[in-house]
Structures are given as structure tokens and as C-alpha cells.
NUVEX-365972 format. One record per residue (C-alpha): residue in three letters; x, y, z. Coordinates in steps of 0.1 Angstrom, whole numbers, always signed. Each point is the difference from the previous one (the first is absolute). Example, Ala and Ser with C-alpha at 12.3 -4.5 7.8 and 13.67 -1.06 7.14 Angstrom:
BEGIN
  rest     px     py     pz
   ALA   +123    -45    +78
   SER    +14    +34     -7
This chain:
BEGIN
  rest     px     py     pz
   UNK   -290    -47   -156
   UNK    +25     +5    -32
   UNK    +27    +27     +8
   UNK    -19    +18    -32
   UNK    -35     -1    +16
   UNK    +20    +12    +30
   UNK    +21    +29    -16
   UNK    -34    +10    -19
   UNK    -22     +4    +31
   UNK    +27    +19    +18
   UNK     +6    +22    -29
   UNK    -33     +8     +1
   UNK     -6     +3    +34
   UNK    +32    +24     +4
   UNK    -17    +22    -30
   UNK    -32     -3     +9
   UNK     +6    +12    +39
   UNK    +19    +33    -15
   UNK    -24     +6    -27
   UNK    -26     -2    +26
   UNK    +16    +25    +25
   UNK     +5    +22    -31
   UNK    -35     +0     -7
   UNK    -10     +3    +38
   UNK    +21    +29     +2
   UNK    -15    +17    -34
   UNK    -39     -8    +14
   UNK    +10    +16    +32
   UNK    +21    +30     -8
   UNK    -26    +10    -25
   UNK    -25     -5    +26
   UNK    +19    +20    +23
   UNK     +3    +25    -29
   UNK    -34     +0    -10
   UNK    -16    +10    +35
   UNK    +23    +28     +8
   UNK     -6    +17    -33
   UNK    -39     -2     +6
   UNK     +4    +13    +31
   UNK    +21    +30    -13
   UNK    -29     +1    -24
   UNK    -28     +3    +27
   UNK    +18    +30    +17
   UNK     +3    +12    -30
   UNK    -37     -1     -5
   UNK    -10    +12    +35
   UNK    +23    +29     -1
   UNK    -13    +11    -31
   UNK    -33     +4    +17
   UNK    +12    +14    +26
   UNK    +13    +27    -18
   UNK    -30     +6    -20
   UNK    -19     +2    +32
   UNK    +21    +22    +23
   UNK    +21    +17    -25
   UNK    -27     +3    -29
   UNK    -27    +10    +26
   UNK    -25    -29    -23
   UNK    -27     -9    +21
   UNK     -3    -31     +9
   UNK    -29    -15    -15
   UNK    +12    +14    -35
   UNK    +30    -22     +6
   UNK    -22    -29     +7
   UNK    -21     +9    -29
   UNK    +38     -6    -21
   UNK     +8    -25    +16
   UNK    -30    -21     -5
   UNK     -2     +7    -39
   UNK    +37     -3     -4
   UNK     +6    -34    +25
   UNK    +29    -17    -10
   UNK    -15    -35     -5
   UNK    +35    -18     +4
   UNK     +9    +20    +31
   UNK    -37     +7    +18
   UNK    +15    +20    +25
   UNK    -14    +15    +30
   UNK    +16    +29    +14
   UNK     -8    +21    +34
   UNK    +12    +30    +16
   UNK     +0     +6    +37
   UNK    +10    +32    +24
   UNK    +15    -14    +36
   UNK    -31     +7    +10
   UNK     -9    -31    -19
   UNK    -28    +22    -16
   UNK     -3    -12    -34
   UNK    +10    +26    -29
   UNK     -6    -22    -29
   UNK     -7    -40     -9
   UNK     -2    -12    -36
   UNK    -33    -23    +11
   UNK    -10     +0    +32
   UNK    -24    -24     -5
   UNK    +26    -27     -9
   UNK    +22     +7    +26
   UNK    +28    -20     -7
   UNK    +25     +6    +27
   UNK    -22    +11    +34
   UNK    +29    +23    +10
   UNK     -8     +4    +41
   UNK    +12    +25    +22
   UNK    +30    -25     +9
   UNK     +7     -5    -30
   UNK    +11    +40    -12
   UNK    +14     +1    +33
   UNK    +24    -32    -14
   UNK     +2    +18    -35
   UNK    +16    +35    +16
   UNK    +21    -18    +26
   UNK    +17    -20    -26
   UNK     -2    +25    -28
   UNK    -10    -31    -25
   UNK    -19    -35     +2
   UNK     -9    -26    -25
   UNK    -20    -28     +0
   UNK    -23    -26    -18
   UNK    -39     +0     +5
   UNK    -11    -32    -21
   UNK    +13     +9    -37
   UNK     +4    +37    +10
   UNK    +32    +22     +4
   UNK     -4    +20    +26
   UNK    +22    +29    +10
   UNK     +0    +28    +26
   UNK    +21    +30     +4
   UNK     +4    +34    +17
   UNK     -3    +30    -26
   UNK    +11    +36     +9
   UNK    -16    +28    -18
   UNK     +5    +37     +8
   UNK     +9     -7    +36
   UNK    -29    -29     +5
   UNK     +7    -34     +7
   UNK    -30    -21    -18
   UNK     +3    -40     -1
   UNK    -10    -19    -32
   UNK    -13    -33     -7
   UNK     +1    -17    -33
   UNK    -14    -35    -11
   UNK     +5    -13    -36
   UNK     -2    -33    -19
   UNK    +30    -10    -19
   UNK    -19    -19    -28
   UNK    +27     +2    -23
   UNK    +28     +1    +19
   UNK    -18    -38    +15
   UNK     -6    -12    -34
   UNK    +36     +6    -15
   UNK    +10    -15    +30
   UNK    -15    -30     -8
   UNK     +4     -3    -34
   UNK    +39     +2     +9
   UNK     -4    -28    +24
   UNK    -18    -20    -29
   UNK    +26     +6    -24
   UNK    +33     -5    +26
   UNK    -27    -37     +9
   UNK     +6     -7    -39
   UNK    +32    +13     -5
   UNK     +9    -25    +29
   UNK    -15    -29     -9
   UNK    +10     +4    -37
   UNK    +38     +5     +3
   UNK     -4    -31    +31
   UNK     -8    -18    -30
   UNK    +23    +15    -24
   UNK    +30     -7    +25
   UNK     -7    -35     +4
   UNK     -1    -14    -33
   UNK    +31    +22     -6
   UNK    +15    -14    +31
   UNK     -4    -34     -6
   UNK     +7     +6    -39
   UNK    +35    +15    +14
   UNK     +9    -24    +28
   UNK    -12    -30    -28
   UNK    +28    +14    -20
   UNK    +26     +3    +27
   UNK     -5    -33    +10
   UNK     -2    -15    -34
   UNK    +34    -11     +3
   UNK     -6    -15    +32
   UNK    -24    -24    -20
   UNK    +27     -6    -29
   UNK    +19     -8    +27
   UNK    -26    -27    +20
   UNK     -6    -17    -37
   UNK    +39     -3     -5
   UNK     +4    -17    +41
   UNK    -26    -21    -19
   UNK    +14    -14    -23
   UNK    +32    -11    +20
   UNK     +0    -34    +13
   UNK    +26    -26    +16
   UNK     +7    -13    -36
   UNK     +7    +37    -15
   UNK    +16    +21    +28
   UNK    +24    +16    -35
   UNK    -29    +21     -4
   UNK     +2    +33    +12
   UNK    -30    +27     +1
   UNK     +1    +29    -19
   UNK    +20    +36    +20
   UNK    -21    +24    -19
   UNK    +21    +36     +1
   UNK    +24     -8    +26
   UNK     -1    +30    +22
   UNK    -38     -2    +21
   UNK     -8    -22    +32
   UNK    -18    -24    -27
   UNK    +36     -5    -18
   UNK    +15     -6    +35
   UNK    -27    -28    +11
   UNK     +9    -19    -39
   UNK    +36     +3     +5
   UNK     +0    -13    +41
   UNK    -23    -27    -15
   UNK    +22    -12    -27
   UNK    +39     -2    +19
   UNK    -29    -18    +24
   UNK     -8    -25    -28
   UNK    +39     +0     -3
   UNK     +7    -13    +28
   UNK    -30    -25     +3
   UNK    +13     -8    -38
   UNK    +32     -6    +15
   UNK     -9    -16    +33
   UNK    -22    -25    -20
   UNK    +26     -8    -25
   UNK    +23     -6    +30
   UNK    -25    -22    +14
   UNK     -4    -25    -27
   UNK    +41     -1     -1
   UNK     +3     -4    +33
   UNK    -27    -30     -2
   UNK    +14    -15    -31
   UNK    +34     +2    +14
   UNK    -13    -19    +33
   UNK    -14    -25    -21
   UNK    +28     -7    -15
   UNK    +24     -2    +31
   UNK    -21    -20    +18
   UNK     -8    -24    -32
   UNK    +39     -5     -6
   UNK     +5    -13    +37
   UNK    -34    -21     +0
   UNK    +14    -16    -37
   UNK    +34    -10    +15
   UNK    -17    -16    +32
   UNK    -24    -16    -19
   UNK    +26    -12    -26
   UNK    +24    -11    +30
   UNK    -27    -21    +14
   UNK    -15    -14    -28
   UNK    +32    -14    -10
   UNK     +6    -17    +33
   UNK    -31    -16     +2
   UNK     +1    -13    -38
   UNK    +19    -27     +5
   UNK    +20    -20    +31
   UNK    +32    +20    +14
   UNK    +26     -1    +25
   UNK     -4    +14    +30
   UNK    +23    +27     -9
   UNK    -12     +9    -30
   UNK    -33     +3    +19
   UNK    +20    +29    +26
   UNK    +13    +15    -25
   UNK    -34     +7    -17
   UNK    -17     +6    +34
   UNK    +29    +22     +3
   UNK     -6    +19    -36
   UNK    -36     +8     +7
   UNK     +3    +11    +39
   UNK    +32    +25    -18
   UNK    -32    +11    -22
   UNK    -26     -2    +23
   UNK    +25    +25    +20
   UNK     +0    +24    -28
   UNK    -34     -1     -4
   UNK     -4     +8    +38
   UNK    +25    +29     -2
   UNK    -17    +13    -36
   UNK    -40     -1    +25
   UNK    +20    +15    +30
   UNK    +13    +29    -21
   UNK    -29     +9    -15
   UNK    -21     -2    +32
   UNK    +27    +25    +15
   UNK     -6    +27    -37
   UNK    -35     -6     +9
   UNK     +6    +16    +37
   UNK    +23    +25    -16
   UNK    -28     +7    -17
   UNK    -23    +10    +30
   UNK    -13    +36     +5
   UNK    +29    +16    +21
   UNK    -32     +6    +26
   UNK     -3    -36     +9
   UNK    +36     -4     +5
   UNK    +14     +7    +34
   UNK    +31    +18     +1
   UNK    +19     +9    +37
   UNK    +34     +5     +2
   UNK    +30    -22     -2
   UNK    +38     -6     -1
   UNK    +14     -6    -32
   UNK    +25    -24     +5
   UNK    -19    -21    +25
   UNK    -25     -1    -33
   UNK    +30    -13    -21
   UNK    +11    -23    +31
   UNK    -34    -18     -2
   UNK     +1     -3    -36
   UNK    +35    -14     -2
   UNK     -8    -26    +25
   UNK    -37     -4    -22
   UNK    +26     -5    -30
   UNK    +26    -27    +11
   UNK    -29    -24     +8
   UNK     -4     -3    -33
   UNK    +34     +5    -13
   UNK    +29     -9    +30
   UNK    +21     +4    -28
   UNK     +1    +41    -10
   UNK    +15    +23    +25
   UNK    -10    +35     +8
   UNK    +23    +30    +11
   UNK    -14    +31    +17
   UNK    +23    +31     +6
   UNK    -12    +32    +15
   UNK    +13    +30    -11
   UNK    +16    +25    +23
   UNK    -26    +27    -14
   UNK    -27    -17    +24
   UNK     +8    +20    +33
   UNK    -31    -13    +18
   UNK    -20    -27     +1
   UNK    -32    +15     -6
   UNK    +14     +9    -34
   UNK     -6    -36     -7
   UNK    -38     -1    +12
   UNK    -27     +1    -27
   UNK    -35     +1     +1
   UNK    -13    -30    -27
   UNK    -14    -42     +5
   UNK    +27    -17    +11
   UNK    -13    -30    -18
   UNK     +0    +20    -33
   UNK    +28    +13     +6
   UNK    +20    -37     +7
   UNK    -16     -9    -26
   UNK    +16    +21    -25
   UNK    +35     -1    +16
   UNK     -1    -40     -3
   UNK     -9     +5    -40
   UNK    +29    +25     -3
   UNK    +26    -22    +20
   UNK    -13    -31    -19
   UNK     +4    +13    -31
   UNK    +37    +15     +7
   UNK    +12    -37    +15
   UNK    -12    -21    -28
   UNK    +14    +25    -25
   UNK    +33    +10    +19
   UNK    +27    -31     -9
   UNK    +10     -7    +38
   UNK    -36     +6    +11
   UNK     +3    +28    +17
   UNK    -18    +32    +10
   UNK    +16    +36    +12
   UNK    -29    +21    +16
   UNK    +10    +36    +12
   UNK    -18    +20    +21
   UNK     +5    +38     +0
   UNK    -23    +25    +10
   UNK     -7    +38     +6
   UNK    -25    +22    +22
   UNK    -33    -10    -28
   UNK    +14    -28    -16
   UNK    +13    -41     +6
   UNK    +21    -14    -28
   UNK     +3    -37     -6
   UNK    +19     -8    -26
   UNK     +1    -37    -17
   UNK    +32    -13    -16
   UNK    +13    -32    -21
   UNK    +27     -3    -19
   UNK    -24    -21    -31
   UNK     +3     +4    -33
   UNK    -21    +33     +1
   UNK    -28     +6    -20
   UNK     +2    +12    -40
   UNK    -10    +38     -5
   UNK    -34     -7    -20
   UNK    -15    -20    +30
   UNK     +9    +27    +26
   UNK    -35    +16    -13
   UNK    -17    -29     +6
   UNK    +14    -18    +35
   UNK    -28     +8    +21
   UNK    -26    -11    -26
   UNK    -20    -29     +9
   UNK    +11    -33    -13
   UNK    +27    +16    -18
   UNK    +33    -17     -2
   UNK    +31    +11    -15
   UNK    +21    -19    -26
   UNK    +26     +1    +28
   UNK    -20    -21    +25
   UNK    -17    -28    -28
   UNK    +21    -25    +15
   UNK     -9     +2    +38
   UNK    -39     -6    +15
   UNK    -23    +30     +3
   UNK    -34    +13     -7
   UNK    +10    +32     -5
   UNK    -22     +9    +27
   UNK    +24     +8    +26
   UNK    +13    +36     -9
   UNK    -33    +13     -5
   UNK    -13    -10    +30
   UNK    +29    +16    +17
   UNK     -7    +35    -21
   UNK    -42     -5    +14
   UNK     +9     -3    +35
   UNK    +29    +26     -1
   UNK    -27    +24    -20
   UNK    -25     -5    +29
   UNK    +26     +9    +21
   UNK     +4    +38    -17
   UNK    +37    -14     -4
   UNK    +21     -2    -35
   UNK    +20    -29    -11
   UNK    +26     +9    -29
   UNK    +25    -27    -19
   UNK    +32     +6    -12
   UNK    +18    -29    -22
   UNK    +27     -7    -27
   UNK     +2    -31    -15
   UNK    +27    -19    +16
   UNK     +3    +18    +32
   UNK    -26     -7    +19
   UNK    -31    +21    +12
   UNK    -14    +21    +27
   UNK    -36     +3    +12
   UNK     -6    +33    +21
   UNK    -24     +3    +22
   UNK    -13    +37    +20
   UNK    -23     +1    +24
   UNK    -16    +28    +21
   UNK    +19     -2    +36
   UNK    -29     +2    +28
């Protein structure tokens, strides 16, 4: 069901429960209203003959006489007046007989002083009545024909009344909740128009302030980023094209050319040798992105438990001089790491090698002697590892851009690299709730800076 049909029919429902509880309590206080007044009205009546008959000294069958000429054709009551003797002093009709008082019955009526009842459509009442020292006991019986007819009439019009503002309150509800959620539907045919091939477009924010407004504005910084996460896509694809392409075109060129035409045998090395140099690269270009790709893994399908820091950078020295006997590595721990659970943190040890062999690869092939100065200092929350070369530093305008993917400084054109490594480091040191900071001048080398959470 549509959140309009929805807010309609509760709208109405809400309005309709409290308009009917009005109107109950209208019928029924009226009701309430109606039948005591009548019954004031009926003692009224019988008292007034009582009067006439025991104060006026009227006989009784003159009264009758009155009373038959002058019946009140709304009320037609019947009244009757007993002694405690239950003799009977005085009844409007005997013949009709309404209420068939019974000795029991004016014994009830002077116990309790009053009663009141209902005989079919009649009112009936019964009280004690002192005169001049006499206890008498008085019946009454009347029909409230009006009283029963305005009664009704009210319950026809509060039926109307009802139904007719039910009515009233829905159209105007769903007119009203139509309106509120026009901009909801502005909003749906905007999201519509958006595809993969025009995520610029942004839908509309209306005013600015309402929930409406907040739901457009969420939407568009997410079409932002899915703008931005798309346009990196096709970079980051193009870019992979295009570093796998060069090493495939130098193989293939290497190859071709050895098998155009009779060589030596070591001019056939050295081209064996040419493409397995490129097939390398192309191996360590696939290898890095395969290890952005885990980076890239929701942090809850990662397992982290808790390591030693310089066992980590152990393993990924020895990892590193595989590949490269020829860089050297220096690690000095500071004197502020008291304990050695100062060095334990809580991360994936592969990850984690993982980036320490990028940083230390890129400080020994940039450093002149090919060499790498790793400090460790730490507190009570945090481990430092700090990465140093003395290289030629990178240029101020790139220091923006170092842990972009396949970026490459103008310092570093001359030596191999993707431009991958760095910003697989900042992915896996990110997942790690860590921080990695640079700090370069040209000329003097540079420092990578790793923190991570002790635990």
C-alpha cells in the first residue's frame, strides 16, 4: 500500500475514532439528560395531583374527570395515590393500570424513599409523600414521546453528521498527505532520470529545511560519491590497461625480434632475459593489485588478533631481501617503548607485511646506498613506525597526491612502479583505524609514519 493511501486511512481512522466517541458521548449524555428531566417532570405531575387531592379537598373522580379531558397526549400519564394501608386514594385510570403497584412494592417505595424503573416504553416512578403528618406513597407512569423522538432524531443527525465529515476528512486527508508527499514524487521522477551514463545529475532540494530536503541532499553527496567511485573505476581500469599493455608490448616486441631471424645464442639470453625482466613486472604489477583488491575487503571478513610489531617488520624484511639481497634495512627502538606489549597490535599480519615491504621497498630503491632506517617508538595507545631514506625526496605539489593510485611523481619517472604501492599501503593502514603521514623536502630524503592502535 502507498505511504499516501496509508497516511490517508490512518488520518481517517484517528479522526474518525474521536469524532465517533464525541458523538457517543453527545447521544448518551443527552440521553442521560433527557430521562432525568422527565422524570423530574412526572413528580412534578403526580405531586400536583396530590395536592389538588389532599390539599384542595377535589374529589377524586372530578380529578379523573380533568384528567381525562385534559390528557397530555405526549406524556399519557398514569398517576396513583396510596395510604400504607395500600388503600387506594386516587388512580388516574384504573382500568389501564399501567404500573400494578403490589403491597411489596409500596413497602419498597417507603423503605427506599424513591424508585424508578422502566415498564415497556413507560417511566415509572414511586415515592413517599408526607402531608400534614401522613406518609402516602405515589406511583407515576408516563410516556416520554417526545423526549424518545428528539432522541432519535439526534442520533439520526450525529449518524449523518458522522458519516458526512468521515467523508469530508478523507478526501481532505488524502488531498493533504498528496501534497506533502508531492515532493517525494518530484523526487522519485528525478532518481529516474539518473543513470550510470549521467550520475552529474542531481535531483532537485526543494526548501532546504524539511525531512523531504534532507532525503534530496543525502541522495545527491550519494550520487557524489557513486559519481566519484565510478569515475575512479574507469581510471583505475584504463590505467590497468595500460600497465599491463606496456609490459605485454615489450615481451611481445622482445620475442618477436628473436624469432625473426637466426641469432646467437646470446643474443637469444639476453632476449629470454628482457622478457622474463618484464614478465617479472607484469607479475609484481597482478600481485599488487590482487593485494588493493584484499585491502579492499569489508573489515568484517578480515581477521585481525594481535601481534608484535617488529616480528611483523622481521617477516617482511626477510619477505623483502628475496627479492632484493641487495637493500638493507635498519630497525632501532626507541627508549620510549618501556614494555613489550607497547609493541603488540591488533591487525592481519599479512596486510600489515604487506604494507611494511611497500614502504621499505620504496625507501631502498630511492635511498642512494639502498638503505632503509625504521624506528619504532610507542606510547600507552599508540605504535610508531617510522620509514626513512635519504632519496631525493619528493617535490611539494606531489605530496597531495602520493597515496593516489597509479600516481607517480616527477621525482620517481626514472625508476619502475605502478604507482600502486603507496596506496595500497594507505588501504590497509585505513582498515587498520591507523594514520600514515609523509613528511619530505626535495633533496633530503623522506619519512613515512605509520600509528597504529596498541592492543
Amino acid at each position: 500500500m502507498q505511504i499516501q493511501n496509508k497516511l490517508t486511512l490512518m488520518f481517517t481512522a484517528i479522526a474518525g475514532g474521536l469524532l465517533l466517541l464525541f458523538s457517543i458521548a453527545i447521544y448518551i449524555t443527552y440521553a442521560e439528560n433527557r430521562e432525568e428531566e422527565f422524570f423530574k417532570q412526572v413528580r412534578i405531575q403526580a405531586l400536583t395531583k396530590a395536592n389538588i387531592l389532599l390539599d384542595a379537598k377535589v374529589e377524586p373522580e372530578v380529578i379523573q374527570t380533568i384528567y381525562l379531558n385534559t390528557r397530555n397526549a405526549m406524556f399519557q400519564e398514569e398517576i396513583a395515590i396510596y395510604d400504607t394501608a395500600f388503600n387506594l386514594l386516587y388512580h388516574d385510570a384504573i382500568h389501564i393500570d399501567i404500573v400494578k403497584e403490589t403491597p411489596e412494592m409500596i413497602q419498597e417505595i417507603r423503605e427506599k424513599g424513591e424508585i424508578r424503573f422502566f415498564e415497556d416504553k413507560w417511566h415509572v416512578i414511586g415515592f413517599s409523600y408526607f402531608h400534614e403528618g401522613e406518609e402516602y406513597v405515589i406511583t407515576a407512569a408516563a410516556r416520554d414521546v417526545y423526549g424518545i423522538q428528539s432522541l432519535q432524531n439526534l442520533g439520526y443527525a450525529l449518524t449523518v453528521a458522522f458519516f458526512a465529515v468521515i467523508i469530508l476528512i478523507f478526501f481532505g486527508g488524502r488531498f493533504f498527505a498528496r501534497q506533502a508527499l508531492k515532493p517525494v514524487s518530484e523526487l522519485v521522477d528525478n532518481v529516474e532520470e539518473i543513470t550510470a551514463t549521467n550520475l552529474d545529475l542531481r535531483v532537485k532540494e526543494g526548501n532546504g529545511k524539511d525531512e523531504i530536503a534532507e532525503l534530496a541532499i543525502t541522495f545527491n553527496r550519494m550520487l557524489e560519491r557513486l559519481d566519484s567511485a565510478f569515475e575512479q573505476q574507469k581510471n583505475v581500469v584504463s590505467n590497468i590497461a595500460h600497465e599491463i599493455r606496456n609490459p605485454l608490448a615489450a615481451m611481445i616486441a622482445e620475442l618477436e625480434l628473436a624469432e625473426s631471424r637466426e641469432r646467437k645464442s646470446e643474443e637469444y639470453r639476453q632476449a629470454i632475459a628482457f622478457a622474463l625482466n618484464d614478465a617479472k613486472n607484469l607479475s609484481k604489477l597482478v600481485s599488487g593489485l590482487l593485494d588493493m583488491a584484499k585491502a579492499d575487503y569489508d573489515e568484517t571478513e578480515i581477521t585481525f588478533k594481535s601481534d608484535r610489531i617488529d616480528e611483523v617488520l622481521m617477516d617482511a624484511i626477510a619477505e623483502l631481501r628475496k627479492n632484493h639481497s641487495d637493500f638493507l634495512v635498519d630497525i632501532t627502538i626507541d627508549e620510549s617503548v618501556e614494555d613489550e606489549s607497547q609493541m603488540m597490535v591488533k591487525g592481519n599480519a599479512y596486510l600489515l607485511k604487506t604494507a611494511f615491504i611497500n614502504l621499505m621497498d620504496n625507501a631502498c630503491k630511492f635511498s642512494n646506498d639502498k638503505r632503509c632506517e625504521v624506528e619504532i617508538s610507542a606510547n600507552e595507545h599508540y605504535c610508531s613506525i617510522a620509514f626513512i631514506d635519504n632519496g631525493p625526496g619528493i617535490v611539494k605539489d606531489d605530496l597531495p597526491n602520493v597515496f593516489s593510485t597509479f600516481y607517480r611523481g616527477k621525482t620517481v619517472q626514472k625508476n619502475n612502479g605502478y604507482g600502486i604501492g603507496l596506496s595500497l599501503v594507505k588501504k590497509i593502514i585505513d582498515l587498520h583505524k591507523g594514520n600514515i603521514t609523509v613528511h619530505s623536502e626535495k633533496g633530503k630524503g623522506s619519512v613515512f609514519t605509520v600509528e597504529l592502535r596498541v592492543g
